[in-house]
Every structure is written in structure tokens, then in C-alpha cells.
C-alpha positions as a Python dict, from the first residue, in 0.01 Angstrom:
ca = {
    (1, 'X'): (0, 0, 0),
    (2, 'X'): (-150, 375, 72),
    (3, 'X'): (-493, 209, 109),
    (4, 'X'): (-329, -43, 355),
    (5, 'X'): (-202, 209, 591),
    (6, 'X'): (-496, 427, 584),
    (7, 'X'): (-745, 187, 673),
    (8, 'X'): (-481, 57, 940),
    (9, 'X'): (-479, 414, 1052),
    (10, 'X'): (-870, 404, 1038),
    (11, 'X'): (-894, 84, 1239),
    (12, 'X'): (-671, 206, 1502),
    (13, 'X'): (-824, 548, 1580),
    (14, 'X'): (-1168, 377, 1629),
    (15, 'X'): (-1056, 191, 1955),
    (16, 'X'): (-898, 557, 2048),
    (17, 'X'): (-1065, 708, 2459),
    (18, 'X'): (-1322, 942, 2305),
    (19, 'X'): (-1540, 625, 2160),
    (20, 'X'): (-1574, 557, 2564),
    (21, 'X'): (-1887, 713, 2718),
    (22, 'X'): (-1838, 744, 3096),
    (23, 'X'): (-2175, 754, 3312),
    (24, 'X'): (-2177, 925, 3666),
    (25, 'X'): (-2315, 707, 3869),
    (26, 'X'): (-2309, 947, 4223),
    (27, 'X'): (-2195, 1311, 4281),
    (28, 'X'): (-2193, 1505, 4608),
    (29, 'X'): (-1991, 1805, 4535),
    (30, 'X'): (-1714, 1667, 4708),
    (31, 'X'): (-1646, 1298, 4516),
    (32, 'X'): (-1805, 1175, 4212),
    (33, 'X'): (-1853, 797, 4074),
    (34, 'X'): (-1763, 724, 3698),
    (35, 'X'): (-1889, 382, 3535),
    (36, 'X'): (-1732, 268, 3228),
    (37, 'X'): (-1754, -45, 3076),
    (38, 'X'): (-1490, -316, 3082),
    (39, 'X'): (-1458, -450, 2704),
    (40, 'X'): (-1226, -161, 2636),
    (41, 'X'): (-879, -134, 2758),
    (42, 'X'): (-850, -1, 3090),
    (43, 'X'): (-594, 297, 3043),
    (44, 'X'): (-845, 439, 2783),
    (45, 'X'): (-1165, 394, 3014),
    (46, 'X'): (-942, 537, 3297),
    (47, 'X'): (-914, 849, 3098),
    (48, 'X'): (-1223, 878, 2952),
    (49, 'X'): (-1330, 871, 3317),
    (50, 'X'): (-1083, 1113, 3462),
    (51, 'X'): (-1202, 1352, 3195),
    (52, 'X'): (-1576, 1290, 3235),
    (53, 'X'): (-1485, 1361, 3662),
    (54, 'X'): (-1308, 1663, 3611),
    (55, 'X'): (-1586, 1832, 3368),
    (56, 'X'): (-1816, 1744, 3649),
    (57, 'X'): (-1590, 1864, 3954),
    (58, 'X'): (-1505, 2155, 3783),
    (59, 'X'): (-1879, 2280, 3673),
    (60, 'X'): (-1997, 2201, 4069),
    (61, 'X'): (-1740, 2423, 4212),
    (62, 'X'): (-1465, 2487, 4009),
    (63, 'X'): (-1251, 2196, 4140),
    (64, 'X'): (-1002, 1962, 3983),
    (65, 'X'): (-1084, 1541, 3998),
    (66, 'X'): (-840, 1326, 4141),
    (67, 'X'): (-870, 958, 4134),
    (68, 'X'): (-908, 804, 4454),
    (69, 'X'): (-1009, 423, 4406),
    (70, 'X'): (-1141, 161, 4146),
    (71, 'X'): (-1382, -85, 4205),
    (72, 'X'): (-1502, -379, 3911),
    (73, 'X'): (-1856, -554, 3916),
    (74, 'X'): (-1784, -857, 3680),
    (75, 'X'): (-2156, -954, 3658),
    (76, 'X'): (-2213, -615, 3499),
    (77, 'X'): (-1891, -579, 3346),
    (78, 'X'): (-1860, -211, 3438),
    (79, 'X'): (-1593, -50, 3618),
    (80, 'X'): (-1647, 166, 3922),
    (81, 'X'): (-1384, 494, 3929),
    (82, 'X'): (-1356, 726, 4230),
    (83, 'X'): (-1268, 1039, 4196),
    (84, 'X'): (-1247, 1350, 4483),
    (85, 'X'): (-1316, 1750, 4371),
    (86, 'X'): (-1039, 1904, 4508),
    (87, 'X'): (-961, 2257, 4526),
}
């Protein structure tokens, strides 16, 4: 039963946000683009991307990310996250 739940506990941490690896598709100092793909949920590619834009807001100029819009291309099964460096 130990062996069970460990492997359960295995299986579920492998689907955690960090597994997710966000690409920037544009910055411009002031808004940057973050594609991830859509075969995993979308509250843990939403974070992996909000993490991915604030690392990159906050080395440009030491700004925070806030999401502004999301856009989906179903032929290339990526989503499209906008997010704004704000001071």
C-alpha cells in the first residue's frame, strides 16, 4: 500500500508547472510574449508563463509582469500570453 501511494505521489508531481518550458516569443522592455504549449492544463502553463514574464521584466528593468491578454493558435497548439513590465 506504501508503494501505491508513492508512485501515486510520483505520478502526480510529474504533471506539476515546473515540467512547462515557456518560450518568449517578443520583448520590448515594456510587454513581453510567452508561448506555452496547450497539452498541459492551462492554470499550470499560465504560471509557468507568468513566472517565465516576470524573470524577464524584472532583469530588463527591474519591473514586475502583469498579464494583459491570451491568445491560442490551434494549428500550432501553443498558447500566446501577454504580459506588461510594470513598475
Amino acid at each position: 500500500m506504501k508503494t501505491l501511494f508513492f508512485i501515486s505521489a510520483l505520478a502526480a508531481a510529474g504533471g506539476c508547472a515546473h515540467h512547462i518550458r515557456p518560450a518568449v516569443t517578443e520583448y520590448n522592455g515594456d510587454s513581453v510574449t510567452i508561448a506555452t504549449p496547450q497539452h498541459h492544463p492551462r492554470h499550470w502553463a499560465l504560471k509557468a508563463a507568468a513566472q517565465e514574464a516576470d524573470r524577464i521584466c524584472r532583469e530588463g528593468h527591474g519591473k514586475q509582469a502583469e498579464h494583459a491578454s491570451a491568445r491560442k493558435d490551434s494549428a500550432a497548439r501553443t498558447n500566446y500570453d501577454l504580459f506588461l513590465c510594470l513598475n
